[in-house]
C-alpha positions as CSV (number, residue, x, y, z in Angstrom):
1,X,-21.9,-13.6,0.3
2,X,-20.1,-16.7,1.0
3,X,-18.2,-20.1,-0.6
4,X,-19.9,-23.2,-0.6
5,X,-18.8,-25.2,2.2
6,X,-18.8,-28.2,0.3
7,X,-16.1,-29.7,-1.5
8,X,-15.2,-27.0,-4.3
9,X,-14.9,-27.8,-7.7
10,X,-11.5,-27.9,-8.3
11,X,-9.2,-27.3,-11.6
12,X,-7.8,-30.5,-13.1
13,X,-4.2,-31.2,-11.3
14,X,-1.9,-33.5,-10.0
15,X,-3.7,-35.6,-6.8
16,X,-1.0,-36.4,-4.5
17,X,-0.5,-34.4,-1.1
18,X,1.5,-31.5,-0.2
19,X,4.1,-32.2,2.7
20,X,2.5,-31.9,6.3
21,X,4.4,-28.1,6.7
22,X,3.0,-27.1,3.5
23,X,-0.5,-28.2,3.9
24,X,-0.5,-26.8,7.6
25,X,0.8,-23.6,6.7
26,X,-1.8,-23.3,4.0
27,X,-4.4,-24.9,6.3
28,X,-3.4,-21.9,8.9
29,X,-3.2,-19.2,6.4
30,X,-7.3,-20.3,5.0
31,X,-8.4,-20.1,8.3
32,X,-6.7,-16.5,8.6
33,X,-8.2,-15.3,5.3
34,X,-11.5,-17.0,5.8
35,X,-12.8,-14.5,8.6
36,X,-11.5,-11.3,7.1
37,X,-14.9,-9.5,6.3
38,X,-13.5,-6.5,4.0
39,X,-12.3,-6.1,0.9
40,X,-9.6,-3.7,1.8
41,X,-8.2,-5.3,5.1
42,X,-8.2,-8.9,3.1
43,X,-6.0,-7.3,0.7
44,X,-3.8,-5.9,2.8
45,X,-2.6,-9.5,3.9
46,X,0.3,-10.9,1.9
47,X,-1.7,-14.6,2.3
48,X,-5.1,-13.5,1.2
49,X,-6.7,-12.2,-1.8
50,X,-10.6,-10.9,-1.7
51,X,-12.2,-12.8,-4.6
52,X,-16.0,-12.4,-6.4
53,X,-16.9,-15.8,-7.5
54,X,-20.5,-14.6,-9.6
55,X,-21.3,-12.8,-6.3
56,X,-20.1,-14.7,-3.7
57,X,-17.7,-11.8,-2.3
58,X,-14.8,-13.5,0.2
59,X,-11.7,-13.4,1.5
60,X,-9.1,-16.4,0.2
61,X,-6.1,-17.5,-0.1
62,X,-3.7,-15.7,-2.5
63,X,-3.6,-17.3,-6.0
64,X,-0.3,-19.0,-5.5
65,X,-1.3,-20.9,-2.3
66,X,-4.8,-21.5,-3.6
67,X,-3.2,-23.6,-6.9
68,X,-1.1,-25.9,-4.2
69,X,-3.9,-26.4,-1.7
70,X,-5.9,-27.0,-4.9
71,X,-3.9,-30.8,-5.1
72,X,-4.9,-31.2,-1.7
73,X,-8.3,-31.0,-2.2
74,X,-8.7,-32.9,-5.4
75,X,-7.2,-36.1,-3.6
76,X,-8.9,-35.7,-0.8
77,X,-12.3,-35.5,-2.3
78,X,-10.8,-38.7,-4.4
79,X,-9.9,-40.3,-0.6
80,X,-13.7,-39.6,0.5
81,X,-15.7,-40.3,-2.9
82,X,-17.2,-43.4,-2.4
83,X,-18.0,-42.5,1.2
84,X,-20.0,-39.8,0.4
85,X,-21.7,-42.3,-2.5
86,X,-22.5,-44.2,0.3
87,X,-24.1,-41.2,2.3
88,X,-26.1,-39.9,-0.4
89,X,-27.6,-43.3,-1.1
90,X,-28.9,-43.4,2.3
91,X,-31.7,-40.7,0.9
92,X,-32.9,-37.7,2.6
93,X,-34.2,-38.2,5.3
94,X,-32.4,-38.2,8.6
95,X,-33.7,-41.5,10.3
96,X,-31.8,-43.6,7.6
97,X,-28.2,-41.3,8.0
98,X,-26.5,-43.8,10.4
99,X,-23.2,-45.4,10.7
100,X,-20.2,-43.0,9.9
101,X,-22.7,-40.4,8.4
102,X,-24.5,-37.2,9.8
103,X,-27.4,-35.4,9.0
104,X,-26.9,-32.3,7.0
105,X,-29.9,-29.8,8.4
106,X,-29.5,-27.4,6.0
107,X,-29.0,-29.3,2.5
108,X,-31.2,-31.9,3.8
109,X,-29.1,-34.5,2.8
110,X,-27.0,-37.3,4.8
111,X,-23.2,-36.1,4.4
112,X,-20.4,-38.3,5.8
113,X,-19.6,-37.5,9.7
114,X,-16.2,-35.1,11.0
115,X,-14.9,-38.4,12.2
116,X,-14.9,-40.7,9.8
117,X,-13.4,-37.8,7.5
118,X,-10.6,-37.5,9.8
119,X,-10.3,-41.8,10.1
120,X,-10.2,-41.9,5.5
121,X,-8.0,-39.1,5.4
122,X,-5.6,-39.8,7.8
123,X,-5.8,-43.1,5.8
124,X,-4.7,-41.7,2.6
125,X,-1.7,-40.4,4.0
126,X,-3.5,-37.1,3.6
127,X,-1.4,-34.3,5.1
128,X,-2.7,-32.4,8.5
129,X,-3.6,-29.6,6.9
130,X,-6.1,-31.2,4.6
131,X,-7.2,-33.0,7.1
132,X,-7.8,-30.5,9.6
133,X,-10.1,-28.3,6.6
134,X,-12.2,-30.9,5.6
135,X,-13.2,-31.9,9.5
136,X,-14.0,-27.7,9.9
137,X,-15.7,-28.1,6.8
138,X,-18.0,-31.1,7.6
139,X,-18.4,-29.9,11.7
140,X,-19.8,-26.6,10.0
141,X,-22.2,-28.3,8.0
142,X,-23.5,-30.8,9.8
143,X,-23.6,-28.5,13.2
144,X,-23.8,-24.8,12.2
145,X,-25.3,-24.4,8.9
146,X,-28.6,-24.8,9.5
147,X,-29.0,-22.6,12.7
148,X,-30.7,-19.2,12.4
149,X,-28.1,-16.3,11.8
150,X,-28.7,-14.7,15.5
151,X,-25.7,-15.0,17.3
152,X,-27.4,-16.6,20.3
153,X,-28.9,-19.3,18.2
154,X,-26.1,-20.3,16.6
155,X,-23.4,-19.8,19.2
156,X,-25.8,-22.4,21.5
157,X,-23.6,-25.0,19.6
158,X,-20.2,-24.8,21.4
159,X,-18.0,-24.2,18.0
160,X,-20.1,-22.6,15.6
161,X,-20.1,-19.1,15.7
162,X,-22.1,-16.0,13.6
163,X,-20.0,-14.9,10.2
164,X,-21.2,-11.9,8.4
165,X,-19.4,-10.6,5.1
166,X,-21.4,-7.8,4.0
167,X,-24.9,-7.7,4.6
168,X,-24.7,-11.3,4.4
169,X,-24.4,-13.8,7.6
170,X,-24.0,-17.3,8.5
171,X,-23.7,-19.7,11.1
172,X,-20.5,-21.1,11.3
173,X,-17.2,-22.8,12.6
174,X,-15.8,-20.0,14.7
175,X,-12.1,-19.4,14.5
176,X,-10.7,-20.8,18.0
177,X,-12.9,-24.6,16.8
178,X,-11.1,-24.0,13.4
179,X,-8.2,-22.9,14.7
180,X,-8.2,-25.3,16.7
181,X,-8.9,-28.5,14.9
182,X,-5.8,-27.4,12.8
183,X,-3.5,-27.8,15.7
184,X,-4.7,-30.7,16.8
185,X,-4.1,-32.2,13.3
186,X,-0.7,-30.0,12.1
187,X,1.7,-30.7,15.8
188,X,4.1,-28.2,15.1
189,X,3.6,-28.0,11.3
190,X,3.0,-24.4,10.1
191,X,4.2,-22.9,13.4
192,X,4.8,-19.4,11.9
193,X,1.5,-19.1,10.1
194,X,-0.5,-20.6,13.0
195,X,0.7,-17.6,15.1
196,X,-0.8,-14.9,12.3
197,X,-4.2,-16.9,12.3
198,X,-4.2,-16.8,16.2
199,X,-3.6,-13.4,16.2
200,X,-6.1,-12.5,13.7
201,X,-8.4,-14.3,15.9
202,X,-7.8,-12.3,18.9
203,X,-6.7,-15.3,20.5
204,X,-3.7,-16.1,23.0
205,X,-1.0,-17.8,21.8
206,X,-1.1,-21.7,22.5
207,X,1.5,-24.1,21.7
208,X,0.6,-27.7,19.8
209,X,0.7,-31.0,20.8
210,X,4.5,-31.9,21.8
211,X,5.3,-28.2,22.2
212,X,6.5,-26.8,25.6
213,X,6.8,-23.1,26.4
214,X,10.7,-21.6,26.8
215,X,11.1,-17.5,27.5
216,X,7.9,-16.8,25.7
217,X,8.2,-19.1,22.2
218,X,6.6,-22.1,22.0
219,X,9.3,-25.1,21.4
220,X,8.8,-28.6,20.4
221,X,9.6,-31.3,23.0
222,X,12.6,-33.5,23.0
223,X,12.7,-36.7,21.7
224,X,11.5,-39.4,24.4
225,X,9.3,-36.7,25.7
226,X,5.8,-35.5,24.7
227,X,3.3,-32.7,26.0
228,X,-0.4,-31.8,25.4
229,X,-2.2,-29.2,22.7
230,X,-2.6,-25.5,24.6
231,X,0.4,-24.1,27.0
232,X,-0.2,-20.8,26.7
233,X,3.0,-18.8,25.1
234,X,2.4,-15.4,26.8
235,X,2.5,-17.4,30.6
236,X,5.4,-19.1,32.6
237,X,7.8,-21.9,31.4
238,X,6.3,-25.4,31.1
239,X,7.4,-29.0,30.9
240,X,7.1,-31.7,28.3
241,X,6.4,-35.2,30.2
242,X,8.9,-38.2,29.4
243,X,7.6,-41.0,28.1
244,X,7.6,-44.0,30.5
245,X,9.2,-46.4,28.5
246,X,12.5,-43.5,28.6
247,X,11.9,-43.4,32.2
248,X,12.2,-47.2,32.7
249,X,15.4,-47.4,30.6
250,X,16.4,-44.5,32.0
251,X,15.6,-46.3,35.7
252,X,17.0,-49.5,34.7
253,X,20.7,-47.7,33.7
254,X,20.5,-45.8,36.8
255,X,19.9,-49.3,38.8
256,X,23.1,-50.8,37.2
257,X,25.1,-48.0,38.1
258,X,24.5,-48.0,41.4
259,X,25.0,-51.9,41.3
260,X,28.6,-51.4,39.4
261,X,29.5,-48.8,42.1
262,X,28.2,-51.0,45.1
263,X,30.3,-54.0,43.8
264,X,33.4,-51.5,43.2
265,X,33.2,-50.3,46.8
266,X,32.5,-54.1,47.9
267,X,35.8,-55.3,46.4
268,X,38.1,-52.4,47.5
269,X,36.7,-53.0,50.7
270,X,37.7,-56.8,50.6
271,X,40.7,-56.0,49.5
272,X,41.7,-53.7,52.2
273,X,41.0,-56.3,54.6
274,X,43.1,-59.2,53.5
């Protein structure tokens, strides 16, 4: 069986945001747990734990990391309450879910959309990794949910992806979109744990926005310079692209040194000649 994908309800705790390498890490290490389909190989992670909440058998993170990532969630949900108020007050029916909400097939209900999450979280000063969950979790309601658990059916929606834990399946997020999402919100945040969830996914190695690859390892970019989401870490050796403004200044320094040597070589000469 599987979690909600809703907003869980959370313990009572603190509501203010773990730091963007702690929520990524966490964010990475959900996502890694999340698709394990067996008790025994969930176990066998040091991140994961396999859990029975009254039935619903999954794979999640380890109690330690659940409690942090717990603070996450309770301020997001705070962040987002009174825009999924103004949602739900739209009704249920999917003419009237407009503006910055979606329709939500399968609850039959008008949930707010994957970007206005992202625009009130990133808002809040909400931490990538947060960030990145919620906008997997609202993408697999609003897009997956409600398609038929056949994997042609659901996988005709580029992102979602079949999910079976048992003899129970689901239409959802695949791993590379959640994967995915992640790194485009976390940069180079949770390096080490995004690595495990891409190789749990099968996946090639990519590096994150402002990364570059050196000898293999994915490295972040030097200041001035930036680079965009997906070099692939098994390939060659890439590049990070300076910004233009460091190319003007660098430009404009170059132009006055070759203007300070030109007038050197101007006097000497003059000089030589008198």
């Amino acid at each position: 069986m599987f979690r909600s994908i809703v907003i869980l309800a959370l313990v009572a705790g603190a509501s203010a945001y773990q730091t963007n390498e702690i929520g990524c890490t966490n964010a990475y290490n959900w996502v890694t747990c999340d698709y394990i389909s067996t008790e025994t190989a969930c176990n066998a992670n040091p991140q994961c734990l396999w859990k029975d909440d009254d039935g619903d058998l999954y794979c999640g993170l380890a109690a330690d990391d659940y409690e942090v990532s717990d603070t996450d969630f309770l301020a997001a949900e705070g962040a987002l309450k009174s825009d999924y108020d103004t949602c739900f007050s739209k009704g249920f029916e999917s003419a009237n879910c407009d503006g910055d909400c979606s329709w939500n097939e399968d609850n039959s209900s008008c949930d707010v959309s994957v970007t206005k999450t992202e625009n009130v979280l990133e808002a809040a000063d909400a931490n990538g990794g947060i960030t990145a969950l919620l906008m997997s979790f609202a993408f697999a309601d609003i897009n997956c949910a409600h398609r038929a658990t056949t994997g042609i059916a659901c996988e005709a929606v580029d992102g979602c992806a079949l999910k079976t834990i048992g003899a129970q399946s689901r239409c959802y997020i695949s791993q590379v979109k959640h994967i995915g999402t992640v790194e485009t919100k976390c940069g180079t945040n949770g390096a080490a744990a995004r690595s495990t969830a891409q190789a749990a996914a099968g996946i090639s190695a990519t590096c994150a926005v402002n990364e570059y690859v050196k000898s293999k390892v994915c490295t972040a970019c030097a200041a001035g310079s930036t680079n965009a989401l997906g070099d692939d870490a098994s390939g060659v050796d890439t590049a990070c692209d300076v910004d233009a403004a460091v190319k003007a200044s660098s430009a404009s320094r170059s132009d006055i040194s070759f203007a300070t040597i030109a007038m050197v070589i101007a006097t000497l000469l003059a000089c030589a000649t008198v």
